[in-house]
C-alpha positions in Angstrom: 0.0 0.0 0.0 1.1 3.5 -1.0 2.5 5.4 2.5 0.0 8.4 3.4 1.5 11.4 4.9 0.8 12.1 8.6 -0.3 15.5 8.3 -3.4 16.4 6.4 -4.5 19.8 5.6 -6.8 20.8 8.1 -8.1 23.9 5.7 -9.0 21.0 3.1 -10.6 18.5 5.5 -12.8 21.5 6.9 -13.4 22.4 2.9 -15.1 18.8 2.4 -17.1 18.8 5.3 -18.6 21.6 4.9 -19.2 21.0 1.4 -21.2 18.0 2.0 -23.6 20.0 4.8 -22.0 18.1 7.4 -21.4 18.9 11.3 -18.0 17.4 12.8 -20.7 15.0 14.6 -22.1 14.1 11.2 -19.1 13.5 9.5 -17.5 11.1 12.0 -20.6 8.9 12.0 -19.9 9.0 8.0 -16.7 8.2 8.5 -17.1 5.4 11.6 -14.3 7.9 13.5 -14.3 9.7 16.4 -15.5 13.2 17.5 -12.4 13.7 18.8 -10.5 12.5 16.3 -12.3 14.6 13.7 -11.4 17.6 15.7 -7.7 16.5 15.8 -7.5 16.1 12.0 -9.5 19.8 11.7 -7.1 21.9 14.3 -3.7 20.5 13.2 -3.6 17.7 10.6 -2.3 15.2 12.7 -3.8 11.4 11.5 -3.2 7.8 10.8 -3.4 5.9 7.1 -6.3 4.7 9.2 -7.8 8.1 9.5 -6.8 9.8 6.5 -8.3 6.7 4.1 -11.9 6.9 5.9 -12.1 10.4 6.0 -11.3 10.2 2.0 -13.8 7.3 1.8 -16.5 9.2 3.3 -15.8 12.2 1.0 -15.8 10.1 -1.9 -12.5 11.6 -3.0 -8.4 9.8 -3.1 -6.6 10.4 0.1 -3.9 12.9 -1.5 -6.7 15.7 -2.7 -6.7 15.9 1.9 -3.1 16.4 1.9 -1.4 20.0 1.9 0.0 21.3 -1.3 3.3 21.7 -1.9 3.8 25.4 -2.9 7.8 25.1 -3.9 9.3 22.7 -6.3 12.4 20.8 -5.4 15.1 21.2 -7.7 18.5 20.2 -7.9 21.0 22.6 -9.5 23.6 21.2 -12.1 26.0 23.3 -13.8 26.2 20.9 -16.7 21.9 20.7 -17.1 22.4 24.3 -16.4 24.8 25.1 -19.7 22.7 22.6 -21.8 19.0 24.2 -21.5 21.2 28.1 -22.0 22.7 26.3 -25.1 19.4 25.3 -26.1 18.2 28.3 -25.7 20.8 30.6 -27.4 20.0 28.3 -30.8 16.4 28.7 -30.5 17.0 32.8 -30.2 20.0 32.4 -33.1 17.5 30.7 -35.3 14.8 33.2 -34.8 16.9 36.4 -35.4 18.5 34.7 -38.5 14.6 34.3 -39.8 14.5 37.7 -38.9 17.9 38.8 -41.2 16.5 36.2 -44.2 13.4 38.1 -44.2 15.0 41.6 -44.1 15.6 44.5 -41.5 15.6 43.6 -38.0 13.6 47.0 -37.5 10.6 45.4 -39.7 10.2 42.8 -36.8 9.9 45.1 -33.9 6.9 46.5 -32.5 6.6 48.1 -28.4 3.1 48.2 -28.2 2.4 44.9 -29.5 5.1 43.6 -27.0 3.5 45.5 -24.5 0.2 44.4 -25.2 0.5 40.9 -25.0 2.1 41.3 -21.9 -0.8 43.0 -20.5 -3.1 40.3 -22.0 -0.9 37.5 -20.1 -1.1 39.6 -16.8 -4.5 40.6 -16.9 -5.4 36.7 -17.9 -3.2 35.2 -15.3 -4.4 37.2 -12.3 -7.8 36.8 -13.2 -7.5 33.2 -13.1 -4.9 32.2 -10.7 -4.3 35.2 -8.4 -1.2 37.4 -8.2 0.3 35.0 -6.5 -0.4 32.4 -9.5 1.5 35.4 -11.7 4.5 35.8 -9.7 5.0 32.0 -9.5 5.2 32.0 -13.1 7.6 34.6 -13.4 9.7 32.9 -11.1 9.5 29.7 -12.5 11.2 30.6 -15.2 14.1 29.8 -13.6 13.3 26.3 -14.5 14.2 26.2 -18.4 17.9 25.9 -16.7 16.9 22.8 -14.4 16.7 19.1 -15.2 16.3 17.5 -12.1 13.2 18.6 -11.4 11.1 16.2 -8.5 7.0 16.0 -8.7 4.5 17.5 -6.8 1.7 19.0 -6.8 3.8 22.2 -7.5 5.0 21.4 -10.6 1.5 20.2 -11.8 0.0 23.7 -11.0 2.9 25.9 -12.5 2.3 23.8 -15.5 -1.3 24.1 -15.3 -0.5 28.1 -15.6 2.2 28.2 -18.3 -0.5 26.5 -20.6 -3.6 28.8 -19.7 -1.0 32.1 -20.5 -0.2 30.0 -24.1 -4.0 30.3 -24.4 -4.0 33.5 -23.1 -0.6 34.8 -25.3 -2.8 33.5 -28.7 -6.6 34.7 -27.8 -4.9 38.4 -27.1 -2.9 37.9 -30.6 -6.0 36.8 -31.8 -8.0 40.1 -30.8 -4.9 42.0 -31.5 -4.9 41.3 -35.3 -8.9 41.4 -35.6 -8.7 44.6 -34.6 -5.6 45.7 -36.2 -7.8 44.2 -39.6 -10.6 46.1 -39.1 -8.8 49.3 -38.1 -6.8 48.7 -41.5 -9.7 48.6 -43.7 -11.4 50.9 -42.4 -9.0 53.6 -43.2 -7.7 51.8 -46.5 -8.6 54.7 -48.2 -6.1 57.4 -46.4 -3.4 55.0 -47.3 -1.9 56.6 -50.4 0.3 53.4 -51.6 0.0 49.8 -51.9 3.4 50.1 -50.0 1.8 51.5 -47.2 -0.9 49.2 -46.6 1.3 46.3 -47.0 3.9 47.6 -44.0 0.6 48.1 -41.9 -0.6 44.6 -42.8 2.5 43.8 -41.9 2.7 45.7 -38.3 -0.8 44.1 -38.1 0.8 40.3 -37.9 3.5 41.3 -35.6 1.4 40.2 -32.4 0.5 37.2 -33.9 4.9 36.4 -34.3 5.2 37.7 -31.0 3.0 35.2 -28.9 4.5 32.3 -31.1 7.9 33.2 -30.2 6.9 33.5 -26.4 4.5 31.0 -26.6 6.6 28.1 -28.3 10.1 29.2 -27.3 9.7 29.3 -23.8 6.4 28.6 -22.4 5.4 25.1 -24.1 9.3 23.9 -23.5 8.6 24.7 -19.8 5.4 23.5 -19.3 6.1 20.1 -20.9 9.6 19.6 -19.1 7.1 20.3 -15.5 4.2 17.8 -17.3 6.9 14.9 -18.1 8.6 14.8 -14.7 4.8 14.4 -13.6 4.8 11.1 -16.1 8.4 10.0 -15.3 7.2 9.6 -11.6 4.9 7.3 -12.4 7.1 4.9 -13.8 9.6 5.4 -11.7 
């Protein structure tokens, strides 16, 4: 049998009870424990594999959804893992900037507001949905496209959870980014004096779009699945 940690979260085992409509009294006749013991568990944690699989039986839920979550990710540091994800990441950003020199100018290719906006469009998207808290942990765990040795837990599962939603987030904003940039095109196609002209702002226009690919597939989706597959390697570990 899997070993249960001794501590359970009291915040989560007074979350379930309550959201069942049940009394402490109710919930250790559910549960066949006792009173006291249901107090116990609710003030500091403390409990048995005994106690911790029948109050997860009478919630109808897996023992490890009462446990605490882990809000830091343990990581072991390695000069060598270090140098090979900076590597990696130097010939992703030399590949893009020589696209950039094929195609012409590196001034055709750069755009502050659109940079700006999609940044404001991951914030705004991130905070809404995970916090501030949620934000600054994903700011921080950038840290982690140098690490290899990364160890699962719940931690890693949510930061993941995050650096997919601001993907989503990075291409709806692109997405309402260029609609508009269309529309405000085409609306004013006829104070454009040159086919020239309309071109470069067609071209301004898809900027946004290059912008949350670059973020979106260079760093985010590398990170995210690096924090997903130590998730998986667990598992068969």
């Amino acid at each position: 049998m899997q070993n249960l940690s001794t501590n359970l979260s009291p915040e989560k085992v007074k979350y379930f009870r309550k959201d069942n409509g049940w009394s402490q009294e109710l919930l250790a006749k559910a549960s066949g424990l006792s009173l006291r013991t249901i107090q116990r568990a609710e003030k500091d944690g403390n409990s048995s594999a005994e106690t911790q699989l029948a109050l997860a039986a009478a919630f109808n839920i897996s023992p490890k959804e009462l446990f605490p979550v882990s809000s830091t990710l343990d990581v072991h540091w390695k000069r060598k893992n270090i140098m090979q994800s900076f590597l990696a990441l130097l010939v992703v950003c030399g590949a893009i900037v020589m696209l950039f020199l094929l195609g012409g100018d590196l001034g055709m290719f750069a755009d502050f507001y659109s940079g700006i906006y999609l940044i404001l469009m991951m914030y705004s998207g991130t905070v809404i949905a995970f916090g501030s808290h949620g934000f600054i942990k994903s700011i921080t765990g950038l840290s982690y496209l140098f690490a290899q040795d990364i160890s699962h837990s719940p931690a890693t599962e949510y930061l993941a959870i995050i650096y997919k939603k601001q993907i989503s987030f990075l291409y709806g904003g692109a997405l309402i980014g260029f609609l508009v940039g269309l529309i405000a095109i085409n609306s004013n196609v006829d104070n454009i004096t040159d086919k020239f002209g309309l071109q470069a702002a067609y071209a301004v226009c898809t900027l946004v779009l290059l912008y949350a690919a670059i973020i979106s597939e260079g760093i985010l989706r590398p990170l995210s699945t690096k924090l997903e597959h130590r998730s998986l390697a667990s598992k068969f570990q």
